[in-house]
N, C-alpha and C positions, 0 to 999 in steps of 0.2 A: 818616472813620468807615467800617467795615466793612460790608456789605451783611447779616450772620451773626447772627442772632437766637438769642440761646444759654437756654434756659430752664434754672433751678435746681431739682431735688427736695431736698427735705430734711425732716428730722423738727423740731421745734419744738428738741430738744434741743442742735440743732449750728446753730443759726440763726448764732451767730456769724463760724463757721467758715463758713457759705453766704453772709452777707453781706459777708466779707473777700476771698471767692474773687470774687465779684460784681463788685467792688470794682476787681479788681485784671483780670479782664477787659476790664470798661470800659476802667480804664485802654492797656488794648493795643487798645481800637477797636472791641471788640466792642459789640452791642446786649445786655444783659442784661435777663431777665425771671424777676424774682424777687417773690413774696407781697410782702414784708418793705418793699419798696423803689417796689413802682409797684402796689398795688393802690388800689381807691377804695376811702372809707370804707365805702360801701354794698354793696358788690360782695362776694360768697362766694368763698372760695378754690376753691373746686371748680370756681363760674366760670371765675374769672379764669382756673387753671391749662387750664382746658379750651380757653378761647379762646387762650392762650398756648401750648398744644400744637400749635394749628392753625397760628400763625404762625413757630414756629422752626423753625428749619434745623439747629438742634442741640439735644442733652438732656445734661445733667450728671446724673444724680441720687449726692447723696452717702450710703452706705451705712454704714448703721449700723444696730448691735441695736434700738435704737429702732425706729429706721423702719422695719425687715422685720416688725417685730412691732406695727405700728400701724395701725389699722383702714384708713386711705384708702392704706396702702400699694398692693395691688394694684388698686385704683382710677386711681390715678395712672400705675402701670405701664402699664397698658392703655391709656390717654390717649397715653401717651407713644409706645407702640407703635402705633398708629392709623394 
């Protein structure tokens, strides 16, 4: 397993597409930290992704009209950039 803690952005609309890439990471060793796939049931996504900001070494976010145009967009940008 890779040392490389890769976090996923994405809009609810391409979840799939974020879960397949996820996926397929793993599969090549990576740590993946995606909502979809490791949050707790109790836990807010703004948490989690916050506290998963602090722990990656890398950021994917997948772009799309969605997402530019969804309210925790820049929220999350800033997170990410932090």
């Amino acid at each position: 397993m890779k040392n490389d803690d890769v976090i996923i952005g994405y809009h609810p609309a391409n979840v799939d597409f974020a879960i397949q890439l996820a996926v397929d990471l793993q599969c090549q060793g990576y740590s993946v930290l995606i909502d979809k796939l490791a949050i707790h049931p109790l836990q807010s996504k703004i948490s989690f992704f916050d506290a998963a900001c602090s722990r990656a070494n890398h950021a994917i976010v997948i772009l799309s009209k969605a997402y530019v145009e969804s309210p925790s967009f820049q929220q999350e940008l800033n997170s990410l950039l932090e």
